[in-house]
Backbone as CSV, one residue per row, in Angstrom:
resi,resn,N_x,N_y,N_z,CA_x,CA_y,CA_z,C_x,C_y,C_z
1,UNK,6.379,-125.505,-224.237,7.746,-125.077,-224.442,8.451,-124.944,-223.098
2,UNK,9.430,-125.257,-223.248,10.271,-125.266,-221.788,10.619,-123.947,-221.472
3,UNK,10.812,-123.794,-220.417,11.410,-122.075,-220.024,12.913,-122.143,-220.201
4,UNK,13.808,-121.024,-220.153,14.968,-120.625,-219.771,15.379,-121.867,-218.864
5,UNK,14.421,-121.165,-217.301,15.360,-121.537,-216.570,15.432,-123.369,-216.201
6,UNK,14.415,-123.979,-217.090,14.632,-125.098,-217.322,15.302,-125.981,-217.857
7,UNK,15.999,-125.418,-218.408,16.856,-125.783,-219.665,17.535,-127.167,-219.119
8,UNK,16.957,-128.541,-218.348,17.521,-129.598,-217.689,17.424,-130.546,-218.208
9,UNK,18.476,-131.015,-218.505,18.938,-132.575,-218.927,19.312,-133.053,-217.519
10,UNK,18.954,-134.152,-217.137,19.328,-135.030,-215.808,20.593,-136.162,-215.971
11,UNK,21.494,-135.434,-215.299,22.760,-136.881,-215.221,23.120,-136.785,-213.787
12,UNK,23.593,-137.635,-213.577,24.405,-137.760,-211.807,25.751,-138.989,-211.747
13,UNK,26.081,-138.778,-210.791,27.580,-139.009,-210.527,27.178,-140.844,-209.999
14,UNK,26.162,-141.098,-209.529,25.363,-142.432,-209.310,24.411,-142.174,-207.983
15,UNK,23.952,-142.903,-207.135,23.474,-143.545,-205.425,23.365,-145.167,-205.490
16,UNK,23.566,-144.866,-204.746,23.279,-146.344,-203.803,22.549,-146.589,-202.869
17,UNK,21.417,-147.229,-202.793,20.558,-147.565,-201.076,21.627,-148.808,-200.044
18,UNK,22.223,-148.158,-199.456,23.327,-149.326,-198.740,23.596,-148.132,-197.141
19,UNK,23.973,-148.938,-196.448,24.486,-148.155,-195.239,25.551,-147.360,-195.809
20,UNK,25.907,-146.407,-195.316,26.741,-145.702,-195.747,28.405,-145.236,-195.095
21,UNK,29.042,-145.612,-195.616,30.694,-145.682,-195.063,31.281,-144.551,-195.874
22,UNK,30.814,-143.146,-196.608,31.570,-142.235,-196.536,30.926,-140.876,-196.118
23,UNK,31.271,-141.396,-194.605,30.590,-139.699,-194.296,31.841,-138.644,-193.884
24,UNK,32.965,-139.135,-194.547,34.342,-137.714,-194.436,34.275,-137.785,-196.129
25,UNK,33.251,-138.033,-197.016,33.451,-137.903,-198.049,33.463,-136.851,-198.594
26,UNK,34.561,-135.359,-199.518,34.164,-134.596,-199.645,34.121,-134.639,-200.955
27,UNK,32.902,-133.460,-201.487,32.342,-133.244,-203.069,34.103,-132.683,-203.679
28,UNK,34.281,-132.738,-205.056,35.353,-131.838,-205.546,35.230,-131.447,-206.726
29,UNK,34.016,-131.166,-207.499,34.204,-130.680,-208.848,34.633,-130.230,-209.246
30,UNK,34.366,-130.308,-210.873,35.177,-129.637,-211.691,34.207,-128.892,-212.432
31,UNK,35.050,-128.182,-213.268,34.161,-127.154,-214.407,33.701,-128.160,-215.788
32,UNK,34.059,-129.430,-215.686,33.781,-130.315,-216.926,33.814,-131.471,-216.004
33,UNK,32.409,-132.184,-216.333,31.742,-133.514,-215.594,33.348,-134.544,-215.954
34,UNK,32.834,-135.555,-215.290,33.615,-136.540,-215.295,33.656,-137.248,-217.032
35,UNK,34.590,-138.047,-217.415,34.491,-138.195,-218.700,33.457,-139.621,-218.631
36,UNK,33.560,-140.382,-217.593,32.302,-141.691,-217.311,31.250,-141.263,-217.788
37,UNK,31.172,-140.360,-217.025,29.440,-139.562,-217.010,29.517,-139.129,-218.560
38,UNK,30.260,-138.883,-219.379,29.710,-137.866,-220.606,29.522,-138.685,-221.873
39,UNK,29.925,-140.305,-221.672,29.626,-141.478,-222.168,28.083,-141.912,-222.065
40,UNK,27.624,-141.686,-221.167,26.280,-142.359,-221.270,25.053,-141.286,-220.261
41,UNK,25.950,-140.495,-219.899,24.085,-139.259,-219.351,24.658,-138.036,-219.731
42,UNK,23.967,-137.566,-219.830,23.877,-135.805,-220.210,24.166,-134.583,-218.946
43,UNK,24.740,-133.763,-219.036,25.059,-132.630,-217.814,23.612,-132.346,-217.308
44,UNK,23.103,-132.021,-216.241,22.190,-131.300,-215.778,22.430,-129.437,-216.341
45,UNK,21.621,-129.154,-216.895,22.204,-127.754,-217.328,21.091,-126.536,-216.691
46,UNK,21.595,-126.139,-215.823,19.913,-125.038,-215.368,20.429,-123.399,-215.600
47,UNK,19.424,-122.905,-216.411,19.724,-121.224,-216.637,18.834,-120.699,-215.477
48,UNK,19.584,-119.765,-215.315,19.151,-118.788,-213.537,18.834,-117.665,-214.603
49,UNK,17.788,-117.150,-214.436,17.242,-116.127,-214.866,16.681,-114.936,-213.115
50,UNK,16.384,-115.934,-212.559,15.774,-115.188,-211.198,15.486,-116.178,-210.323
51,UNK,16.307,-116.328,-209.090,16.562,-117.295,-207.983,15.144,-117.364,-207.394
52,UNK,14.191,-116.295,-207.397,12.896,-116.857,-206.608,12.358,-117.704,-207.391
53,UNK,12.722,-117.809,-208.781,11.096,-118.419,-209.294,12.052,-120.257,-208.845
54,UNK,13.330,-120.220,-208.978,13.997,-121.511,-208.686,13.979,-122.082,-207.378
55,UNK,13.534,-121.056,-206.590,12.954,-121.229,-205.317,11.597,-121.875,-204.789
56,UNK,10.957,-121.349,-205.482,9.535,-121.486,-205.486,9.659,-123.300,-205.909
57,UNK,10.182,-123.290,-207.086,10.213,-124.511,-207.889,10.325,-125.655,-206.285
58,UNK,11.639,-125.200,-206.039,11.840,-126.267,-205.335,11.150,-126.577,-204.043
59,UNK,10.407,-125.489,-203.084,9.632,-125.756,-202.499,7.990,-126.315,-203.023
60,UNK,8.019,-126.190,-203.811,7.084,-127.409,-205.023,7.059,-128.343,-204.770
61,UNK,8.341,-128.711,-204.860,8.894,-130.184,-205.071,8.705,-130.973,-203.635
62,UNK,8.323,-130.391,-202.410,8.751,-130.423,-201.666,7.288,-131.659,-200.836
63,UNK,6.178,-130.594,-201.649,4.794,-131.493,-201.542,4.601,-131.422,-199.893
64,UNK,4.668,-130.299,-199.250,4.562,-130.402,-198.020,2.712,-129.651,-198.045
65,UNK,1.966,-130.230,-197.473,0.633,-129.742,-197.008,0.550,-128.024,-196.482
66,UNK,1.356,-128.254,-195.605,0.838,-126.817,-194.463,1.767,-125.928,-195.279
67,UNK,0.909,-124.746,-195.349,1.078,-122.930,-195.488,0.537,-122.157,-194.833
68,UNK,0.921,-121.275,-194.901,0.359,-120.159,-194.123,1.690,-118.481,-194.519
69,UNK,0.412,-117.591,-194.772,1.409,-116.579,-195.325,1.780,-115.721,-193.751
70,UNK,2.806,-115.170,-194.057,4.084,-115.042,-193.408,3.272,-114.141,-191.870
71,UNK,2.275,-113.200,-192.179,1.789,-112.824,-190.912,1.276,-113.117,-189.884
72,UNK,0.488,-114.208,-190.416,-0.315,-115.512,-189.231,0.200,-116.329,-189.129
73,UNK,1.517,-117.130,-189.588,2.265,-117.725,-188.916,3.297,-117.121,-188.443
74,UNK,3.878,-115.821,-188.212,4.520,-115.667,-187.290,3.672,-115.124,-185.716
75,UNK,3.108,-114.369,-186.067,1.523,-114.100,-185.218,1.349,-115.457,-184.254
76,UNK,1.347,-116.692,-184.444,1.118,-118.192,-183.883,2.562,-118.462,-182.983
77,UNK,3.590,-117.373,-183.739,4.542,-118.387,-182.583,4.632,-117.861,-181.399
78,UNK,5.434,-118.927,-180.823,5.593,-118.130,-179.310,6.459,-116.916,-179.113
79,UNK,6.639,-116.380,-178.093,7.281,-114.609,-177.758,9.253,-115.468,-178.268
80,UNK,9.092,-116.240,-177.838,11.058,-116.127,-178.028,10.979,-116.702,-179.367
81,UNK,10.127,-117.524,-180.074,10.260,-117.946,-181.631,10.490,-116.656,-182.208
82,UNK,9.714,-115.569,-181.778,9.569,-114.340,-182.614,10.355,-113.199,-182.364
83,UNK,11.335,-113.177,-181.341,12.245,-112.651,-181.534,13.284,-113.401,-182.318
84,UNK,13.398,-114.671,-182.157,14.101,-115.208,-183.162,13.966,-114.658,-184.995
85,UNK,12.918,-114.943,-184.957,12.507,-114.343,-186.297,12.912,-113.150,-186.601
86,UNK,12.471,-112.412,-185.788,12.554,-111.150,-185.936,14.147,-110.848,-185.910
87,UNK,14.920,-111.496,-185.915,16.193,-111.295,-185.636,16.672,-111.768,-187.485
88,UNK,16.420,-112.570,-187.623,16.234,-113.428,-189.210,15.689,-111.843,-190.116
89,UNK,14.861,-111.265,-189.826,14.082,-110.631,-190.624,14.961,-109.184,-190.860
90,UNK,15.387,-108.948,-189.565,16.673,-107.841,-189.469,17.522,-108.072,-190.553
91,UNK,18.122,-109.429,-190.389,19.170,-109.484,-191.343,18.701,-109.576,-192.684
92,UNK,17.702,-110.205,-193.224,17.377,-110.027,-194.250,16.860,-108.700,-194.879
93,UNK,16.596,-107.997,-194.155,16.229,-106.534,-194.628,17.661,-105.804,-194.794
94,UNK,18.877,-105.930,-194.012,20.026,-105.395,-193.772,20.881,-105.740,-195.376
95,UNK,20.535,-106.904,-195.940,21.312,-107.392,-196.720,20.404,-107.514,-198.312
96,UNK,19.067,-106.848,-198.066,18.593,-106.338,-199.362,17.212,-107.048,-199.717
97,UNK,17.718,-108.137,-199.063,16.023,-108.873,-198.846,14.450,-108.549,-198.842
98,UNK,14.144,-107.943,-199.466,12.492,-107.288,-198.687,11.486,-107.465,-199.749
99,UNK,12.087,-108.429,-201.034,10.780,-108.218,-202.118,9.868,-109.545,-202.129
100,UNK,9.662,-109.802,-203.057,8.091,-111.033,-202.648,8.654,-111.878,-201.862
101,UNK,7.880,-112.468,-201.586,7.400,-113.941,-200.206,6.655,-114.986,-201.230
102,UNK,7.438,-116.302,-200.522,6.506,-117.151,-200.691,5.971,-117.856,-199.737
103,UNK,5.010,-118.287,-199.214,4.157,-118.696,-198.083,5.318,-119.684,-197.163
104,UNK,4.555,-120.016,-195.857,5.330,-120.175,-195.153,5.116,-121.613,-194.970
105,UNK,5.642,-122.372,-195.362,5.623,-123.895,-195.240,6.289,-124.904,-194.192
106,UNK,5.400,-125.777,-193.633,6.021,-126.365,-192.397,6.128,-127.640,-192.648
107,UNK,7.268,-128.512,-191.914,7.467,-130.208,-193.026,7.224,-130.355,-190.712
108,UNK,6.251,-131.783,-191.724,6.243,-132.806,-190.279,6.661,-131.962,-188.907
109,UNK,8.000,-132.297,-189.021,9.246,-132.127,-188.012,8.886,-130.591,-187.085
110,UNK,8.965,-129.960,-187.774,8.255,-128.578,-187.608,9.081,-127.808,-188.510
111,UNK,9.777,-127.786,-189.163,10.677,-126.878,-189.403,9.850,-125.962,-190.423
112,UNK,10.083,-124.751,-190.519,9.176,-123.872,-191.394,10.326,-122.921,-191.746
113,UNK,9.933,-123.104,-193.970,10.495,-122.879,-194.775,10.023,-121.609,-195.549
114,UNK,10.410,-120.591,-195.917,10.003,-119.732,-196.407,11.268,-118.457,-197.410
115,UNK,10.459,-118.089,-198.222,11.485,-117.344,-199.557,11.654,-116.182,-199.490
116,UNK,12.283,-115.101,-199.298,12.410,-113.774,-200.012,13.558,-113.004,-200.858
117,UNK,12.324,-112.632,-201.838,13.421,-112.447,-203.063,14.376,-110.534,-202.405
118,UNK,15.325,-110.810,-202.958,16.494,-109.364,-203.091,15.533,-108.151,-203.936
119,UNK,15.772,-106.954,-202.949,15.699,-106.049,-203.859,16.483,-105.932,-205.674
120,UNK,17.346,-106.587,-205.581,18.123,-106.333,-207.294,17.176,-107.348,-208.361
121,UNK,16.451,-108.065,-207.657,15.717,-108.540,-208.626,15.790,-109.826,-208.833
122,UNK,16.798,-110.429,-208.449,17.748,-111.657,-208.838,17.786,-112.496,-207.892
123,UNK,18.204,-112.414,-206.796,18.770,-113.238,-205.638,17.574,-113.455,-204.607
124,UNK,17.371,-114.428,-204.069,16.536,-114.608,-202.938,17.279,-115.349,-201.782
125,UNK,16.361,-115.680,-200.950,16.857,-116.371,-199.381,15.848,-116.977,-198.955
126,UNK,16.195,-118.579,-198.177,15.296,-119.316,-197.679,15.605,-119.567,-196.179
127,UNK,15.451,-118.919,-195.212,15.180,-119.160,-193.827,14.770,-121.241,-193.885
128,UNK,15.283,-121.004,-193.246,14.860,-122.466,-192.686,14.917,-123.042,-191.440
129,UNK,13.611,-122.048,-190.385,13.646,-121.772,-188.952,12.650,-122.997,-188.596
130,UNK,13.569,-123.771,-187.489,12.498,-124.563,-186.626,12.592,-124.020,-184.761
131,UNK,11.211,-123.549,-185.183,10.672,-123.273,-183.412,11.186,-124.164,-182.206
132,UNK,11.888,-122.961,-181.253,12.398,-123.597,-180.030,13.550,-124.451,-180.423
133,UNK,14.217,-124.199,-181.133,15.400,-124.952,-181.548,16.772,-124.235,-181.739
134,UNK,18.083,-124.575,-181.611,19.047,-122.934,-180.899,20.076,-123.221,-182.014
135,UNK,20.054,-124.172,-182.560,21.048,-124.398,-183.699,21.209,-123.344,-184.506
136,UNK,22.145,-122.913,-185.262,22.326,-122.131,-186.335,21.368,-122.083,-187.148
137,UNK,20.017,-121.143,-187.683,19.136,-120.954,-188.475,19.955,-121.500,-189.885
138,UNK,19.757,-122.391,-190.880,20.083,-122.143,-192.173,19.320,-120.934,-192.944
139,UNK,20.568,-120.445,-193.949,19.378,-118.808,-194.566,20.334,-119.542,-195.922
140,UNK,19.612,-120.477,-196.944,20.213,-120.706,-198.180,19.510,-120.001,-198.827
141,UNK,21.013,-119.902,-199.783,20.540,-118.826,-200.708,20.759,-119.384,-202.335
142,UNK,21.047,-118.624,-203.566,21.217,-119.434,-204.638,21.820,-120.252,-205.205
143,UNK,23.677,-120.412,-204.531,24.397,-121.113,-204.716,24.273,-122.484,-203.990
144,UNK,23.767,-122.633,-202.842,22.629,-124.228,-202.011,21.601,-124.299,-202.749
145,UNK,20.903,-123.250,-203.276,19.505,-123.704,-203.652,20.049,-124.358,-204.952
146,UNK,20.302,-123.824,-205.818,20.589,-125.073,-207.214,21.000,-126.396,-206.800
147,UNK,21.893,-126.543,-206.179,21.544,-128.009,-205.340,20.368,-128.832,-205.110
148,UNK,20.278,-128.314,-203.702,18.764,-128.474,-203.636,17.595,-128.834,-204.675
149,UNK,17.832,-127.862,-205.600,16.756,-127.919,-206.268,17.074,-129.291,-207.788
150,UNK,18.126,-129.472,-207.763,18.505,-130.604,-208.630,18.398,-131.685,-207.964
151,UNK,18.767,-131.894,-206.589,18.257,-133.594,-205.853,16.584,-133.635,-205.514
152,UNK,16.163,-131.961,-205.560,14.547,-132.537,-205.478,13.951,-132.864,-206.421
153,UNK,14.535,-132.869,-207.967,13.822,-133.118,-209.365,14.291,-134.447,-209.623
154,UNK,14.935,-135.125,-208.906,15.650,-136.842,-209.471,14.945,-137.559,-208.834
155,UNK,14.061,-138.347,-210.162,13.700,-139.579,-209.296,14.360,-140.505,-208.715
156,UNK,15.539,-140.879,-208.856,16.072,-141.749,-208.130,16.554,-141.580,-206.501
157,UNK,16.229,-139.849,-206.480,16.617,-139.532,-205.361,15.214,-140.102,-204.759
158,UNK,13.467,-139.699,-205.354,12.749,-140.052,-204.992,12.572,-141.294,-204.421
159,UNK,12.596,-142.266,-205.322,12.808,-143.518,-205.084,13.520,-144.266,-203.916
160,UNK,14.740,-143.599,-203.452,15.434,-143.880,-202.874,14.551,-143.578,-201.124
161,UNK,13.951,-142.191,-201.729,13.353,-141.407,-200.098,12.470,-142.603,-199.670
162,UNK,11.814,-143.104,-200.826,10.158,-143.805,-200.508,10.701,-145.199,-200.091
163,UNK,12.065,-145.631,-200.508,12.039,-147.372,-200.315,12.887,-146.948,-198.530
164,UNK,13.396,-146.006,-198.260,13.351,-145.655,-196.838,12.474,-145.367,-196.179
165,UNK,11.510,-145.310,-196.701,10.102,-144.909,-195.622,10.052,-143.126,-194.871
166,UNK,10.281,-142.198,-195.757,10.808,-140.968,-195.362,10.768,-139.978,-196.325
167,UNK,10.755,-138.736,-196.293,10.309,-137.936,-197.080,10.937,-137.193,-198.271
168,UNK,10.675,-136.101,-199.038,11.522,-135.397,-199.580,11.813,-134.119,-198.580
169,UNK,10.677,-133.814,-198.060,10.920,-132.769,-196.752,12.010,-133.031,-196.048
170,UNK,11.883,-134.075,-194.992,12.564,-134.354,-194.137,14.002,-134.881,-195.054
171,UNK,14.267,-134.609,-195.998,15.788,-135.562,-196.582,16.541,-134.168,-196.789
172,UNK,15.359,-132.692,-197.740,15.729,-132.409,-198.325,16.245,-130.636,-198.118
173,UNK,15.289,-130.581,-196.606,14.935,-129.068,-195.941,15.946,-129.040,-194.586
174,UNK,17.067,-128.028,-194.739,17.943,-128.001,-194.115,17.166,-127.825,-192.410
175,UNK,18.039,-128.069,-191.162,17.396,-127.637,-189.985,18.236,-126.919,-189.573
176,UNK,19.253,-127.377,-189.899,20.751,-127.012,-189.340,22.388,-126.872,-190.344
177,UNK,22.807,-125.692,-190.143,23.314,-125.097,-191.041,25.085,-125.153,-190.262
178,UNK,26.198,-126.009,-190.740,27.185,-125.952,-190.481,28.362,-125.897,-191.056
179,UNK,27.871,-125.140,-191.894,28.654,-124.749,-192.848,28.519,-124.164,-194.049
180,UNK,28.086,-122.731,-194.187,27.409,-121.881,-194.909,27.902,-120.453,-195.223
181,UNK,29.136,-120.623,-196.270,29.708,-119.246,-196.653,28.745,-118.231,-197.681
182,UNK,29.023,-116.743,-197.048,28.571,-116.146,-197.963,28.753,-115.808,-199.344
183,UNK,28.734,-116.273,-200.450,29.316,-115.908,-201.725,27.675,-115.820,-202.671
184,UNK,28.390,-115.376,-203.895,26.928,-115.428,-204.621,26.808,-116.004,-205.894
185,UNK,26.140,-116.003,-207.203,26.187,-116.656,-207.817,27.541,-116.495,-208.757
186,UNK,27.980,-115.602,-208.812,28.537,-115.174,-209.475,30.002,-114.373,-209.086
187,UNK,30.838,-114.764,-208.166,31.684,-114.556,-207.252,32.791,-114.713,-208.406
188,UNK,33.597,-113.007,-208.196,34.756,-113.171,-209.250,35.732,-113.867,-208.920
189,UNK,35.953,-114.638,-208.511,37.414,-115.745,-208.446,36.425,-117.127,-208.493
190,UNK,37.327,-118.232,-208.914,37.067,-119.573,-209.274,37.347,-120.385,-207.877
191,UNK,37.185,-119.135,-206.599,36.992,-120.372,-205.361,36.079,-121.323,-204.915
192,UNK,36.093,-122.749,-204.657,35.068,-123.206,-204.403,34.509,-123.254,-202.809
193,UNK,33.476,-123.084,-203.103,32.347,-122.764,-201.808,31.864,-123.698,-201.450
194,UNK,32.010,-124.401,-200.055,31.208,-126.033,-199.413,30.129,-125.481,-198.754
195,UNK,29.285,-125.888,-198.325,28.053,-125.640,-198.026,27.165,-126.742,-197.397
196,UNK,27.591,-126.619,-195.643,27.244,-128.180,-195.012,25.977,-128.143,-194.110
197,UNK,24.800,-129.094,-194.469,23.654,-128.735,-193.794,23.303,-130.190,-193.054
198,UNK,22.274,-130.080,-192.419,21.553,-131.182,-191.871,20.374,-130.855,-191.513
199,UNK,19.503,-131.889,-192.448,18.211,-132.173,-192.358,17.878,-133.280,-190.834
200,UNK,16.295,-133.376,-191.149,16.079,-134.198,-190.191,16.144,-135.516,-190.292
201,UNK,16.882,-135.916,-191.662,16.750,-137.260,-192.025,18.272,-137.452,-192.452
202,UNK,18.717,-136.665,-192.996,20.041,-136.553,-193.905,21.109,-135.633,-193.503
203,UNK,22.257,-135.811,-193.673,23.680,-134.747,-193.817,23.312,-134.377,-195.601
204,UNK,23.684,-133.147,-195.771,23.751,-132.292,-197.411,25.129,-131.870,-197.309
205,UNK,25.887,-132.180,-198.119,26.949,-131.043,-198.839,26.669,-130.399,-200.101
206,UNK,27.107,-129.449,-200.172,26.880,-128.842,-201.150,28.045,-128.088,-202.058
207,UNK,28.516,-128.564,-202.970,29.432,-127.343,-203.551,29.394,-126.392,-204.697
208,UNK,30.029,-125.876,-204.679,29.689,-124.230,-205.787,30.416,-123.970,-206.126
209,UNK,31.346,-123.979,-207.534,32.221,-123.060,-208.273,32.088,-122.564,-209.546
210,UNK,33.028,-121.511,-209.951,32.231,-120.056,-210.879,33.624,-120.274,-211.922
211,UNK,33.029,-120.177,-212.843,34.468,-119.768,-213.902,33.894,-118.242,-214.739
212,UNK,34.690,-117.529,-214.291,34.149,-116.384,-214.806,34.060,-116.310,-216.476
213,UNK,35.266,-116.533,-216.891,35.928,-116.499,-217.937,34.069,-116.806,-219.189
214,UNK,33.600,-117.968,-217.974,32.388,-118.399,-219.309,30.905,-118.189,-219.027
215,UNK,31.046,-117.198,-217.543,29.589,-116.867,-216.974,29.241,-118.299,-216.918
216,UNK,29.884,-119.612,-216.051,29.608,-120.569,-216.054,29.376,-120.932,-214.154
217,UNK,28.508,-121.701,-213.812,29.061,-122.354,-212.747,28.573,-124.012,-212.132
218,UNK,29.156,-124.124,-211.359,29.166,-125.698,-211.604,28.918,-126.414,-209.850
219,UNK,27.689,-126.448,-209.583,27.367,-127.191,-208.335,27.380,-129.126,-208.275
220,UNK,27.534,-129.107,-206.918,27.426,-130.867,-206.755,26.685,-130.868,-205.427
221,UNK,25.954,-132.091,-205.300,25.188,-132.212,-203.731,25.521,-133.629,-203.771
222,UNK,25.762,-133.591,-202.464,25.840,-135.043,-201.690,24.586,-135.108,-200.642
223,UNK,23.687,-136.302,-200.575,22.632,-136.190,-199.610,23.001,-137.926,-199.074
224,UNK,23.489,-137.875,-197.711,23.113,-139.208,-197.104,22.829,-139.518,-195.861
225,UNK,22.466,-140.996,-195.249,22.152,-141.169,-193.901,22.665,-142.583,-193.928
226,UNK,22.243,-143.377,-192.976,22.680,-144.396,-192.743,21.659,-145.495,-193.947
227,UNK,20.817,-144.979,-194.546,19.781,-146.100,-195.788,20.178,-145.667,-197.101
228,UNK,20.725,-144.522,-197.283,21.172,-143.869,-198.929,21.690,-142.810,-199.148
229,UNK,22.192,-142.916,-200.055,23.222,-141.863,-200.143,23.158,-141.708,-201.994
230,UNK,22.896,-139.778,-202.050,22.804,-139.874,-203.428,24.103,-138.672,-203.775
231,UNK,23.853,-138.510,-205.247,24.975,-137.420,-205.727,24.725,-137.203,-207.017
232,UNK,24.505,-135.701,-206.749,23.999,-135.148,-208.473,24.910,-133.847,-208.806
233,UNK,25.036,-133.703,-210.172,25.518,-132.223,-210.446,24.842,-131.813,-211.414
234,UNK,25.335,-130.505,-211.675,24.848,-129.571,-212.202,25.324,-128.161,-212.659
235,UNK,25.369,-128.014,-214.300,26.252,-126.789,-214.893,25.229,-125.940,-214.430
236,UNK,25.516,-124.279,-214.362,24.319,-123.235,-213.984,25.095,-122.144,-214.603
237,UNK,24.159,-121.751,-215.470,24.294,-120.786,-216.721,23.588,-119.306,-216.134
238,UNK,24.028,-118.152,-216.078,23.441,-117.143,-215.558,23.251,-116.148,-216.291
């Protein structure tokens, strides 16, 4: 039996494996898919019951080898990685952060990915710190992660990673975070939220909007580089 928060039918907006000529392209959804799309694929529909376990999911997906729980790999880094961290860890304690962990996962590149869920029960955060590196830490949270977590379940996104010779890690695990408002799942006005990252392989956009009126909300991701470029959405029921 499927869970809640599975509740996924897979449709997308299309990709293409081609060089890519729209990188001022911006996402613009709506609260109702395109009428193309409702002719021949189905909405992606995901119920949020609790952002860690959608978390977890997607670092799943992710198929990266190396873990290590959160004390012995920070223990391993060097003295300025760990004030870094430790600076990450501040804020996440400041802003409610402090309940389970999920292990600490490192892709190729180095970048090391890791979860903690909100004290309220609901909300989590994914650090996405690479050692010795000064860029803006990405800290996504549930409104990126449904993203995320809908281009890591499409095979065509798969497909697309493997006929590039390149990963879901490296396409799919932010390094660098340039553009990352705070809002949450459930933000009372119908503003939409962009959400601009870069992997080690890929540019991500991400967008997020809420219609209160139906406890509805409605994400889109753009993932491309110079070999492919994909685009999926997704209703999110809370």
């Amino acid at each position: 039996m499927v869970s809640r928060r599975q509740v996924i039918k897979y449709g997308g907006l299309g990709l293409a494996a081609a060089a890519s000529t729209s990188s001022c392209k911006v996402l613009t959804p709506v609260l109702t898919p395109p009428v193309r799309d409702q002719a021949t694929r189905e909405v992606t529909r995901i119920v949020v019951t609790n952002v860690f376990e959608l978390l977890t999911e997607f670092i799943g997906n992710l198929d990266i080898n190396y873990d290590r729980d959160f004390g012995s790999w920070f223990g391993g880094l060097r003295s300025n990685d760990r004030v870094a961290v430790d600076k990450i860890e501040k804020k996440l304690r400041q802003n409610g952060f402090n309940g389970r962990r999920t292990a600490v996962l490192k892709t190729p590149e180095g970048t090391c990915i890791y979860g903690v869920e909100n004290q309220n029960g609901f909300d989590s955060c994914a650090p996405c710190y690479t050692p010795g590196k000064q860029a803006r830490t990405p800290m996504v949270e549930g409104n990126a992660l449904v993203g995320l977590l809908v281009a890591s379940k499409s095979p065509k996104l798969k497909q697309l990673v493997r006929a590039s010779g390149t990963s879901l890690a490296r396409v799919l695990v932010p390094v660098q975070a340039d553009e990352e408002p705070t809002c949450s799942l459930n933000p009372n006005s119908t503003e939409m939220f962009i959400f601009k990252y870069r992997s080690s392989a890929a540019s991500i956009q991400i967008s997020y909007e809420y219609d209160p009126s139906k406890n509805r909300g409605f994400t889109a991701i753009l993932v491309e580089n110079s070999r492919l470029e994909f685009e999926d959405y997704a209703e999110v029921y809370l």
